[in-house]
C-alpha positions as CSV (number, residue, x, y, z in Angstrom):
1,X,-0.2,39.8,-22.7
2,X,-2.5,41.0,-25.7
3,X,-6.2,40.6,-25.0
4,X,-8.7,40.8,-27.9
5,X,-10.7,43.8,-28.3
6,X,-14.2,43.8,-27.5
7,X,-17.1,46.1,-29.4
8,X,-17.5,49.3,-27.3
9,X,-21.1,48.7,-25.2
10,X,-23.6,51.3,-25.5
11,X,-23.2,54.4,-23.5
12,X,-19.7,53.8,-22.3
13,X,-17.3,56.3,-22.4
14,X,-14.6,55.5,-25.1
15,X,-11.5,54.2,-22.7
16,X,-10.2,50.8,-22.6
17,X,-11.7,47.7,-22.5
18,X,-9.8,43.9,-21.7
19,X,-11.0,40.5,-20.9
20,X,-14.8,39.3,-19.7
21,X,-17.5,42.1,-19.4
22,X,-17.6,44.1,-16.6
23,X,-19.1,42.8,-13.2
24,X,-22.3,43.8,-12.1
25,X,-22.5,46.4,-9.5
26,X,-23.8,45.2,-6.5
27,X,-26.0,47.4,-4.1
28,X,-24.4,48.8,-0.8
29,X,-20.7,48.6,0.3
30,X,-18.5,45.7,-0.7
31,X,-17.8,43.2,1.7
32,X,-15.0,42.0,-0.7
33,X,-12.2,43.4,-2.0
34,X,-11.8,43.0,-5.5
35,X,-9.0,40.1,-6.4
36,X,-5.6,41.8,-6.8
37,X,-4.5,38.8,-9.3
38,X,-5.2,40.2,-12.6
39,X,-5.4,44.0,-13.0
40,X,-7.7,43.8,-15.7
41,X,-10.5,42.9,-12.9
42,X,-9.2,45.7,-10.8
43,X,-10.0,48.4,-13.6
44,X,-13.1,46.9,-15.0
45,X,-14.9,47.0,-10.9
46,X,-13.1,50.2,-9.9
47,X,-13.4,52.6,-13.4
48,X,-16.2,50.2,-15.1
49,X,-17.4,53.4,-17.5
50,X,-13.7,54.8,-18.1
51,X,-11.9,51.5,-19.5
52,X,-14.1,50.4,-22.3
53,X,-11.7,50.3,-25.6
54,X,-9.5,47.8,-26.7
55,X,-6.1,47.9,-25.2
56,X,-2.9,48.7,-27.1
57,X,-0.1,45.6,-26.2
58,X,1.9,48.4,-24.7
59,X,-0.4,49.3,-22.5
60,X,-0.8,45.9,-21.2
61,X,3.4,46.0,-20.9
62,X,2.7,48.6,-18.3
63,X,0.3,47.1,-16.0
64,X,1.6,44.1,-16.5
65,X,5.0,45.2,-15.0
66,X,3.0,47.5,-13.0
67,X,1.2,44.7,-10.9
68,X,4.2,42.6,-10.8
69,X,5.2,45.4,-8.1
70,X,6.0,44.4,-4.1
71,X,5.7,46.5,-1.6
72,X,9.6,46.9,-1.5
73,X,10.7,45.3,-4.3
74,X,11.5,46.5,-7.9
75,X,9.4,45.4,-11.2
76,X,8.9,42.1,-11.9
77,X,11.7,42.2,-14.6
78,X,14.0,43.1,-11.8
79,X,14.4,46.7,-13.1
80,X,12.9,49.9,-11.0
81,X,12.3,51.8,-14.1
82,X,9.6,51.7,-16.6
83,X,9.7,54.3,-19.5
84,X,6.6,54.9,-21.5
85,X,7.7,56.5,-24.6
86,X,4.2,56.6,-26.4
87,X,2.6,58.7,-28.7
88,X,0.9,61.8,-27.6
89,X,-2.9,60.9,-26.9
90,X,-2.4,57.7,-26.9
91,X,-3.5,57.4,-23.3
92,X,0.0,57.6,-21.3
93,X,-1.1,60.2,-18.3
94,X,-4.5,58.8,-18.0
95,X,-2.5,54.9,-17.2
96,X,0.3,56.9,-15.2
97,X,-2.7,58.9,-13.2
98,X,-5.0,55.5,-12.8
99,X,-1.5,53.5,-11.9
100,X,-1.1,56.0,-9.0
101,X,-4.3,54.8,-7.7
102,X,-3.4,51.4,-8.0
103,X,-0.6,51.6,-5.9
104,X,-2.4,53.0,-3.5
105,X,-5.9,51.3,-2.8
106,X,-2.9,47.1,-3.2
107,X,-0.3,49.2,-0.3
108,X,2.7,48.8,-2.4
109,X,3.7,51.8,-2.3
110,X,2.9,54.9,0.1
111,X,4.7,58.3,-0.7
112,X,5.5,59.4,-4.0
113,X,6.2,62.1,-6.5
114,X,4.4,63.7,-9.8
115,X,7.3,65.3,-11.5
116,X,6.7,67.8,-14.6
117,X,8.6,70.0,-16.2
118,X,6.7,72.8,-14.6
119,X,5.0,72.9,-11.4
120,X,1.3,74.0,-12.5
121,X,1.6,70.5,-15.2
122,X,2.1,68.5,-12.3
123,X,-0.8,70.2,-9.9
124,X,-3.0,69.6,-13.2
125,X,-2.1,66.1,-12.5
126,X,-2.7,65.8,-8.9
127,X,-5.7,67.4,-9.9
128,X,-7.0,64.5,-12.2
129,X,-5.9,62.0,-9.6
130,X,-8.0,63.2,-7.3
131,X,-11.2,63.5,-9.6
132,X,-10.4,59.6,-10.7
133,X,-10.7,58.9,-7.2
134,X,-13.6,60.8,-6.0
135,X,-15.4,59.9,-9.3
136,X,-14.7,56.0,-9.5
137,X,-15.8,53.3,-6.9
138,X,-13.0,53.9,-5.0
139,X,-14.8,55.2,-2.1
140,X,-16.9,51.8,-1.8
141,X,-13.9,49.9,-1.9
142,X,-11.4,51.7,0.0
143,X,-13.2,54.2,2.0
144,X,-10.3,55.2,4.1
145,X,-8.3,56.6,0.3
146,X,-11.1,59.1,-0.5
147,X,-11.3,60.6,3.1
148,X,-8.7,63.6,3.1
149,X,-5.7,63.3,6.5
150,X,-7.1,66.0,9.2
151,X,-3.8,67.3,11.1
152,X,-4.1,68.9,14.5
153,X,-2.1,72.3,14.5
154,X,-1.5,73.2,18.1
155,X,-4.4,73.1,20.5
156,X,-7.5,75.2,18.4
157,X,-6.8,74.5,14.3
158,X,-6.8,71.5,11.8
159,X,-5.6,71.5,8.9
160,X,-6.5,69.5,5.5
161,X,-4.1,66.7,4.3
162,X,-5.4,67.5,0.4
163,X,-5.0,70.6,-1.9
164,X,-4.0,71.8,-5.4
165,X,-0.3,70.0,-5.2
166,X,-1.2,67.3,-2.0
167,X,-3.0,64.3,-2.4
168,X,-2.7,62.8,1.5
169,X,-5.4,60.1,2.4
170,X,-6.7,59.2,6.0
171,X,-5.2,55.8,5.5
172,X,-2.0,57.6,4.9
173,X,-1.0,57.4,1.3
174,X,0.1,61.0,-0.4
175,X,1.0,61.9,-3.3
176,X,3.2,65.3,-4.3
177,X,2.9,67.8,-7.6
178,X,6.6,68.8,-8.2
179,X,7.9,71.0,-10.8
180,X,11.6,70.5,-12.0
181,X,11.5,74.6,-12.3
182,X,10.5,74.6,-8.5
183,X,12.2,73.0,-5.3
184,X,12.3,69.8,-5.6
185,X,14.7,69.3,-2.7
186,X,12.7,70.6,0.3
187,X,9.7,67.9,-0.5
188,X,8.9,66.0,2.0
189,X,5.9,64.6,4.3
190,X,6.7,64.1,8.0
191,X,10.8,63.1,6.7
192,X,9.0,60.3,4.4
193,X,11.3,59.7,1.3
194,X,9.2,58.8,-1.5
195,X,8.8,55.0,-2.8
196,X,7.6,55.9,-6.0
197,X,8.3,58.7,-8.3
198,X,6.3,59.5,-11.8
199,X,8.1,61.9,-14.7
200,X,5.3,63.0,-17.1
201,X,6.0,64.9,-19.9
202,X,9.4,66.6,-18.3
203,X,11.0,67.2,-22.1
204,X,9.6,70.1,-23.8
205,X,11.0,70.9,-27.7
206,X,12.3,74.2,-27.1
207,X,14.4,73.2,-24.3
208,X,17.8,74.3,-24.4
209,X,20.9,72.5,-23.5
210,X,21.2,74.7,-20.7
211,X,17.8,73.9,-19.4
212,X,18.2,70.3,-20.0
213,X,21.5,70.2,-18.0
214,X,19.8,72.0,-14.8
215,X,16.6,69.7,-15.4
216,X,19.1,66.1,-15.1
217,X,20.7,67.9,-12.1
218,X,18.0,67.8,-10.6
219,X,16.7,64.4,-11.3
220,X,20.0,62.7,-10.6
221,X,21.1,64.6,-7.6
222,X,18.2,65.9,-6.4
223,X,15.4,63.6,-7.0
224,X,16.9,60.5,-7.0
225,X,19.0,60.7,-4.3
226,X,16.1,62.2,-2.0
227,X,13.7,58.7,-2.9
228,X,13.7,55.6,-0.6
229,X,15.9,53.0,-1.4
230,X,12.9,51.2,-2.8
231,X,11.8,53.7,-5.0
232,X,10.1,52.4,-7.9
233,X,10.2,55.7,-11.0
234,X,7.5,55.3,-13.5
235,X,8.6,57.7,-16.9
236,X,6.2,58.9,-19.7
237,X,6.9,60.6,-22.8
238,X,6.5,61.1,-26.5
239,X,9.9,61.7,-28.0
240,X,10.2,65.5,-28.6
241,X,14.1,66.5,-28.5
242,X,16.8,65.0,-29.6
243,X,18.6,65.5,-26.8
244,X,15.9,65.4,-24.1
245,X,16.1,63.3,-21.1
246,X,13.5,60.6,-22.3
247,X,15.4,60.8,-25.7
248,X,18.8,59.7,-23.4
249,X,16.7,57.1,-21.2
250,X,15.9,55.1,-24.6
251,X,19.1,55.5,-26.7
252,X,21.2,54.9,-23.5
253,X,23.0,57.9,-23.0
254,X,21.4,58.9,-19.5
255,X,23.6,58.1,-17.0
256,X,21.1,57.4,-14.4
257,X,17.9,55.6,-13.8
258,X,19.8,52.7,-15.3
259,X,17.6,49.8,-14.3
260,X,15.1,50.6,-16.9
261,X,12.4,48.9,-18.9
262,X,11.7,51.1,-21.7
263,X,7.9,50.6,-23.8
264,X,8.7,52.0,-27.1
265,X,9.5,54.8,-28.6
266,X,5.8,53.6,-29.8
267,X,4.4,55.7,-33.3
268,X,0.8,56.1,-33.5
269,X,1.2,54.8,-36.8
270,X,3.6,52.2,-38.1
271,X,5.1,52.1,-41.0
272,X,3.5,55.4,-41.8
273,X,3.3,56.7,-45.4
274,X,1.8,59.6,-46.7
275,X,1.4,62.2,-49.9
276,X,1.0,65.7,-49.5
277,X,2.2,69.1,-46.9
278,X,0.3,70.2,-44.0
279,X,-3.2,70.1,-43.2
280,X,-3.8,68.8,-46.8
281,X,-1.0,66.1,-46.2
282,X,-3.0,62.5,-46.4
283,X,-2.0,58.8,-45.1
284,X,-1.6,56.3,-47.9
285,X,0.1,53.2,-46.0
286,X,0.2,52.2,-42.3
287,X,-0.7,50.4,-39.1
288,X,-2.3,52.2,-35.7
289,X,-0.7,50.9,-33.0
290,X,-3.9,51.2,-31.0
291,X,-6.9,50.8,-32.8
292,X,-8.7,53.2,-30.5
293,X,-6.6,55.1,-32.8
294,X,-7.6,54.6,-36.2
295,X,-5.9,55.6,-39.4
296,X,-9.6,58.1,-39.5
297,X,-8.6,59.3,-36.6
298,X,-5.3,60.4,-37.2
299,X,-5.9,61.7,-40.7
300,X,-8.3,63.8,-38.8
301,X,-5.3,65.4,-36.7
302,X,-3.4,65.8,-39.7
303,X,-6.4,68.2,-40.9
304,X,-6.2,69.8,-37.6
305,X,-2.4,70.7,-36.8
306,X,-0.6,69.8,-40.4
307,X,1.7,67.1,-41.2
308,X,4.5,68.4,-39.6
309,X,3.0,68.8,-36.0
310,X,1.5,65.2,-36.2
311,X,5.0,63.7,-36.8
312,X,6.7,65.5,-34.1
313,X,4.0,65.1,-31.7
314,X,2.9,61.2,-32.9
315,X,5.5,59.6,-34.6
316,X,8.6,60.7,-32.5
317,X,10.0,62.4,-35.0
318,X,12.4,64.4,-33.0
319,X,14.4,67.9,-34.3
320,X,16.4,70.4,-32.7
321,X,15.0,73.4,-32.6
322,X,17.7,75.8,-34.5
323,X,19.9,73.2,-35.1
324,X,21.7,73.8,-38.3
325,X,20.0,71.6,-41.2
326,X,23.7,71.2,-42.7
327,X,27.0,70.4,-41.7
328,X,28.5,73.2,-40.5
329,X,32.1,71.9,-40.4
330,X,31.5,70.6,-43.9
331,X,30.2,74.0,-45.2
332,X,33.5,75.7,-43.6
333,X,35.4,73.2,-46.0
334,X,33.2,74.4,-49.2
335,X,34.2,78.3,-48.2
336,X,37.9,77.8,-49.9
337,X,36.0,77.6,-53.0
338,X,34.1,81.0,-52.5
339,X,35.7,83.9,-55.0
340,X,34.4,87.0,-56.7
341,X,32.8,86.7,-60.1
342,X,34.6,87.8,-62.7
343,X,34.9,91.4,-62.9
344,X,33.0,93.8,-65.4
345,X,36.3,94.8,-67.5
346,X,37.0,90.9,-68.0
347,X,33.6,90.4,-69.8
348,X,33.9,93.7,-71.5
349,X,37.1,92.9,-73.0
350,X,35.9,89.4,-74.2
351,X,32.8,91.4,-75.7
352,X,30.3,89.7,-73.1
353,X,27.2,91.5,-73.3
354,X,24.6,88.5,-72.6
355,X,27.0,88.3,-69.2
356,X,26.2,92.2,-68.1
357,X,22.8,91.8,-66.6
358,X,23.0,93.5,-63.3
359,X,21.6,90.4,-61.1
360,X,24.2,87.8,-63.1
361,X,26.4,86.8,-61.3
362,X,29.5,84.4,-63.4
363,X,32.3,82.8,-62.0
364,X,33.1,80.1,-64.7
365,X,32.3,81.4,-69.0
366,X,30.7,78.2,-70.4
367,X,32.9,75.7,-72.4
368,X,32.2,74.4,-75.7
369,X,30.9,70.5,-75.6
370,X,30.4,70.8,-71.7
371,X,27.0,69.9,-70.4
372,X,25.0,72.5,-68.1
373,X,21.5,72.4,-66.2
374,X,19.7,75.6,-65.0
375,X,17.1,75.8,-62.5
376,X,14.8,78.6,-61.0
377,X,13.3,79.4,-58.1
378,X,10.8,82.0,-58.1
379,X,9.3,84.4,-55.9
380,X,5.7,85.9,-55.0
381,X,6.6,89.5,-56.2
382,X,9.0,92.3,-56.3
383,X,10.2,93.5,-53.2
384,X,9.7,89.9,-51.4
385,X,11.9,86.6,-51.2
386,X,14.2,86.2,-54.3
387,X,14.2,84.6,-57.6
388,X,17.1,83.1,-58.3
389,X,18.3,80.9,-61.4
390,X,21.2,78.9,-60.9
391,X,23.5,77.1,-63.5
392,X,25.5,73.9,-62.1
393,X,28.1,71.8,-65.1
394,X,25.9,68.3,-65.2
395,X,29.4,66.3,-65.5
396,X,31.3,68.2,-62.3
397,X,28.5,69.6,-60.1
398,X,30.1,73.0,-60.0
399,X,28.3,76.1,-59.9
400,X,29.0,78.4,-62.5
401,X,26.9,80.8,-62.2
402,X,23.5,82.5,-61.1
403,X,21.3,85.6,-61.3
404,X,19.3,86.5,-58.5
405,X,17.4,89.7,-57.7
406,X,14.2,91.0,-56.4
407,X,13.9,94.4,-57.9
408,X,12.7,93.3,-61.5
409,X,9.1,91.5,-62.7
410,X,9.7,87.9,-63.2
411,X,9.0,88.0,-66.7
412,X,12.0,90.6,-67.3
413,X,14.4,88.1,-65.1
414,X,13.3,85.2,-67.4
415,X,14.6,86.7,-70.5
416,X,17.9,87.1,-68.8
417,X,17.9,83.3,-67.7
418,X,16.5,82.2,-71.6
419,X,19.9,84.0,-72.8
420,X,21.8,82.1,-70.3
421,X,20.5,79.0,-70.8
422,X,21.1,79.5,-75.2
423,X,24.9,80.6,-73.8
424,X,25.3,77.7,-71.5
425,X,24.9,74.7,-74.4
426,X,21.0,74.7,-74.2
427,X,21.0,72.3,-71.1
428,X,18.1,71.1,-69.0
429,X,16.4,73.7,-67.4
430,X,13.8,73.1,-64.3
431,X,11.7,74.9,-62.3
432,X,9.9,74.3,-59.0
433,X,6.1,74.5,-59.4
434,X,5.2,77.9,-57.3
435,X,5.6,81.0,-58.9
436,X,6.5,79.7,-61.9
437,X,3.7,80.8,-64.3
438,X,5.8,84.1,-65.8
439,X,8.9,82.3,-66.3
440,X,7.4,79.2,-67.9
441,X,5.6,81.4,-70.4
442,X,9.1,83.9,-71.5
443,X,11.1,80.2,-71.4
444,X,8.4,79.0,-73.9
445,X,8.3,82.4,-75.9
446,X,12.1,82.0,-76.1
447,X,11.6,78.5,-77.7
448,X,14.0,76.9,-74.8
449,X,12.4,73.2,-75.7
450,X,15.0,71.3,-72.9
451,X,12.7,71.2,-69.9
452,X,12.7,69.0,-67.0
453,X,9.1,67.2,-66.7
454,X,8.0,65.5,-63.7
455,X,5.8,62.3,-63.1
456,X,2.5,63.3,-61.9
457,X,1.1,61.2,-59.0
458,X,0.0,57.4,-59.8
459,X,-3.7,57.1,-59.9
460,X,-5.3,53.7,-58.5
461,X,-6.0,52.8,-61.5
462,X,-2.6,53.2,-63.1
463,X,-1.1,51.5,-60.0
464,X,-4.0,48.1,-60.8
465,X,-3.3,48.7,-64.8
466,X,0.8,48.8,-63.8
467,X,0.6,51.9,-66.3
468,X,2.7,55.0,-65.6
469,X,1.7,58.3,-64.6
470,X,1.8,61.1,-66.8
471,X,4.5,63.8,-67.0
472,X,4.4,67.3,-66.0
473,X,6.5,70.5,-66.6
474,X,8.6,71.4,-63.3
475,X,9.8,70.3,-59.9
476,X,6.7,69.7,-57.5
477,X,6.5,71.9,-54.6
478,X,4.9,69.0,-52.3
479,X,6.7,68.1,-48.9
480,X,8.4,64.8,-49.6
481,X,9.9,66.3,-53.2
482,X,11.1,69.3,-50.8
483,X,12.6,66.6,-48.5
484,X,14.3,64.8,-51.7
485,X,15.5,68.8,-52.9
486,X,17.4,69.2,-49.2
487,X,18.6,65.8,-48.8
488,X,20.6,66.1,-52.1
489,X,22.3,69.4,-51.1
490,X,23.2,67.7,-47.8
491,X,24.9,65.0,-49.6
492,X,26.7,67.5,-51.6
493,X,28.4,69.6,-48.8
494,X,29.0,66.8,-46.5
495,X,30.8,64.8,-49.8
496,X,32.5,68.0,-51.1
497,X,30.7,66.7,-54.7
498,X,31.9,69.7,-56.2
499,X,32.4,73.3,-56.2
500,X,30.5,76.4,-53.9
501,X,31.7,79.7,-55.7
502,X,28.9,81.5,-54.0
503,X,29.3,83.1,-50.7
504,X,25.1,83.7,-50.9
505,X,24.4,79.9,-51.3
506,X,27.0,79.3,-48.0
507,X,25.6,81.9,-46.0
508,X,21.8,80.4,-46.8
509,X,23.0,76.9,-46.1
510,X,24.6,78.1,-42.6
511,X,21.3,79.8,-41.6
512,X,18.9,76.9,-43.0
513,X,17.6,75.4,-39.8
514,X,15.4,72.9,-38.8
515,X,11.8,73.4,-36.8
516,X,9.1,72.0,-35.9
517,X,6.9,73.1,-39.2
518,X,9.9,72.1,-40.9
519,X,11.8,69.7,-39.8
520,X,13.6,69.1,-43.2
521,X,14.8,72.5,-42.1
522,X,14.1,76.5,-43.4
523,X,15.9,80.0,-43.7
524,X,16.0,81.2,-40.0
525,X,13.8,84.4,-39.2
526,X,15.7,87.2,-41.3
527,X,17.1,85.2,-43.6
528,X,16.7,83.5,-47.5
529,X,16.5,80.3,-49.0
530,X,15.8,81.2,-52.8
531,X,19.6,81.3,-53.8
532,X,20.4,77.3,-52.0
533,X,16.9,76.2,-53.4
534,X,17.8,77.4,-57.2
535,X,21.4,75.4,-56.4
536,X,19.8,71.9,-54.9
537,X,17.3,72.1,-58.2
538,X,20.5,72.5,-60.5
539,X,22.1,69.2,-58.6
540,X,18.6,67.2,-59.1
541,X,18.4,68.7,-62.5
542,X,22.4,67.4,-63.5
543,X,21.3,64.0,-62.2
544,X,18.4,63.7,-64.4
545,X,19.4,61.0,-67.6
546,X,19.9,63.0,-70.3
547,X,21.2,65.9,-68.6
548,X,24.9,65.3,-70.0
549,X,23.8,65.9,-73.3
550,X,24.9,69.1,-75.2
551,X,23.8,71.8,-77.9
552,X,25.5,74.5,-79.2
553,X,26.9,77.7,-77.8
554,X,25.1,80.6,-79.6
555,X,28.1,83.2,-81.1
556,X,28.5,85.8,-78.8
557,X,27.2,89.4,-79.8
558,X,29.0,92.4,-80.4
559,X,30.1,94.7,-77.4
560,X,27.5,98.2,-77.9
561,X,28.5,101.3,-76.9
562,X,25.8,101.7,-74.6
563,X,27.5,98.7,-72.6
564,X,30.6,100.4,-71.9
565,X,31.8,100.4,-68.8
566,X,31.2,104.1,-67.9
567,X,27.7,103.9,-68.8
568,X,27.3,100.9,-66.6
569,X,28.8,102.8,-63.3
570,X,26.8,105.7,-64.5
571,X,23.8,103.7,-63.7
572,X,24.6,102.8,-60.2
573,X,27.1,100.0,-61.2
574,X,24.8,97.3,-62.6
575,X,27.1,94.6,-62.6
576,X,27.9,92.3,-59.4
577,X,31.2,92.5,-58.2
């Protein structure tokens, strides 16, 4: 049922708004009872200043199936289930709280359950219940549901049917806060099982499987078996693990609550597009799937919490928290290919010098006619993350060799790379634009004239004119070319593309991990990145056109004493083993 939006009217508060404009209020108490028929008459006499915004279809879905509701029947689907996988903020608690309500003032239901994850969520809830229902015209429509149950204890003491977790009417409707970290099996009210049961927001994103074993324990043999046969269980949720309960309900993996309606997973946005990393990220294409919420307001939340947070939190975009990035199984399969570089005495005896540098590692001497690519990584300064250059064979994929240090200026460790690149046939070399500036200058000092250049974005104009963007020196650093740079090292491991001689780059790939600023995944606290970044550039760089072209391999230059191997041991053994 879709009803079209209406303007919001002056001094409203921004809700929802559906159908015909709100009834006058009449002075004095009712003598009618509003029409239970349609719901949409229900919310505009009993929250007339709350519901004042266009509805979202889903949200109709819900009420809809809500109202459909006997007194001991299921939903009018036939299912006694309804998951509400929305977006967060898009209005799920406030329709699960106001639904409550509902059920109570129409007597289809009489006892139920607010479930959370932890107890004091669920008392927050109970909380708002009970302010929509003292602060609405509930009390001139049902009196008897805003008067708090007064119990006689013993012969000189009453006490209150309401508190922090306890909603429990004079007319006899109650309502329970439970947290699944409390309980839940000694609930009860005077041996009532409950008839309807609400889970809001029970997933959290750094749940662990242990805690999201002990949490469906207690749902399916706690929680469910302790409801009335005619429970109805109402379930909202944005999507925030992957293998969260909600995240089961939709993809069909619970084994419970199996008579399920399930309203989504609903984005915020559909069809969502975007340019840009975190706060500065910015929405290109898209629909809202609420126009409450606007493409302005969710660029706004984008400015606030970053890209990354608005994805996980709107979109249902749903990682593991320290789940490996990579296939573990597959990098186990690329460690047969992990050896030693070869040793100082070989590349003395071959008169090597260019392959001595003390951060060069080389496990494969470049071949005549054979195409390379190099890429570099850099780093903020000495003493910090890496810089790494790697070289990768355009025609094989195989790594062949890298330097990577952190002791040395950047400038001194693009000198070595400009000699490596003139060794390895001149191929393509790349860089990612961040910390490049030092090595970009030595690489043009050193005349290296192969460099990869990227397309710059595509102005509006060019995109109306059908013209192209200009080029650009480098590998951008921007989210979705980051996304691109991990994706193709995926591909590689899990395809065995080619060759890992580098137990650095396996170790970085096995501690690459995804989280919620990254989902694409990063190094894991303690741990690098630089040395699998340089690698995935070389793989984009060997799939560039062009990159299977060769030059020459520059004559190698005579062996000086001052590179003999004693000298070199002398000086702490400069060379990687």
């Amino acid at each position: 049922m879709v009803f079209p939006p209406i303007p919001f009217p002056a001094g409203t508060i921004p809700g929802f708004r559906f159908g015909p404009p709100p009834r006058e209020k009449k002075e004095g108490p009712p003598t009618v009872i509003p029409p239970a028929e349609r719901w949409q008459e229900w919310l505009q006499d009993i929250f007339p200043t709350t519901f004042t915004a266009p509805l979202a279809t889903y949200h109709a879905e819900f009420w809809d199936w809500l109202w459909g509701i006997g007194p001991t029947g299921p939903g009018p689907d036939g299912n006694n289930v309804f998951a509400a996988v929305w977006a967060r903020g898009w209005s799920k608690s406030s329709h699960m709280e106001t639904s409550a309500i509902a059920l109570a003032t129409h007597g289809q239901r009489r006892y139920g359950w607010y479930v959370c994850s932890q107890q004091p969520q669920a008392d927050d809830h109970i909380g708002t219940i009970s302010e929509k229902i003292v602060n609405s015209r509930v009390s001139e429509f049902y009196p008897a549901l805003t008067t708090a149950r007064v119990q006689m204890v013993g012969d000189k003491s009453r006490q209150r049917g309401w508190r922090r977790n306890r909603i429990w009417t004079a007319d006899g409707f109650a309502i329970d806060a439970l947290g699944l970290d409390s309980a839940v099996r000694g609930a009860k009210l005077d041996n009532q099982r409950p008839d309807f049961i609400y889970f809001d927001d029970i997933d959290e994103e750094l749940d662990a499987e242990g805690t999201i074993d002990r949490k469906e324990i207690a749902i399916s043999r706690r929680i469910i078996f302790a409801a009335a046969p005619s429970c109805i269980f109402i379930v909202g949720q944005n999507l925030v693990h992957p293998n969260g309960i909600v995240t089961k309900l939709v993809d069909g993996r619970a084994k419970y609550l199996g008579q399920r309606t399930v309203s989504g997973p609903h984005p915020g946005i559909e069809g969502l597009e975007y340019e840009g990393a975190g706060t500065e990220a910015v929405i290109t294409a898209g629909r809202p799937t609420w126009d409450f919420m606007s493409i302005e307001v969710c660029q706004q939340k984008i400015r606030d919490g970053g890209i990354e947070s608005f994805l996980a939190e709107v979109q249902h975009e749903v990682t593991l928290i320290g789940e490996s990035r990579f296939d573990r199984e597959a990098i186990s399969t690329h460690e047969i290919d992990v050896r030693e570089p070869i040793p100082a005495k070989e590349l003395i005896a071959k008169e090597l010098t260019w392959a001595l540098d003390p951060y060069l590692s080389v496990w494969s001497l470049p071949i005549a006619r054979v195409p390379y690519v190099l890429y570099f990584d850099g780093a903020e300064g000495v003493g910090l993350d890496y810089c790494v250059t790697v070289v990768v064979r355009a025609d094989t994929k195989q790594m062949v060799a890298m330097i990577r240090d952190n002791k040395r200026e950047q400038a001194e460790h693009a000198k070595a790379a400009a000699e490596l690149w003139r060794q390895y046939n001149r191929g393509l070399v790349g860089w990612e634009r961040s910390h490049e500036a030092d090595f970009a200058a030595v690489m043009a000092a050193e005349g290296v004239d192969r460099i990869y250049e990227h397309p710059e974005e595509q102005t509006l104009t060019q995109r109306m004119n059908g013209t192209q963007p200009a080029k650009r020196r480098g590998y951008p650093a921007r989210q979705r070319e980051r996304r691109i740079l991990v994706a193709r090292i995926a591909r590689y491991i899990e395809r065995h593309e080619g060759q890992i001689p580098s137990a650095v780059v396996l170790s970085e790939a096995r501690t690459f991990i995804k989280t919620p600023k990254q989902p694409d995944g990063e190094a894991s606290p303690g741990n690098h990145d630089d040395a699998l970044f340089g690698f995935g550039g070389a793989l984009l760089m060997s799939d560039v056109p062009g990159a299977q072209s060769i030059g020459e391999t520059e004559p190698h230059k005579p062996l000086r004493a001052v590179y003999h191997e004693a000298n070199i041991l002398a000086r702490g053994g400069g060379y990687r083993r």
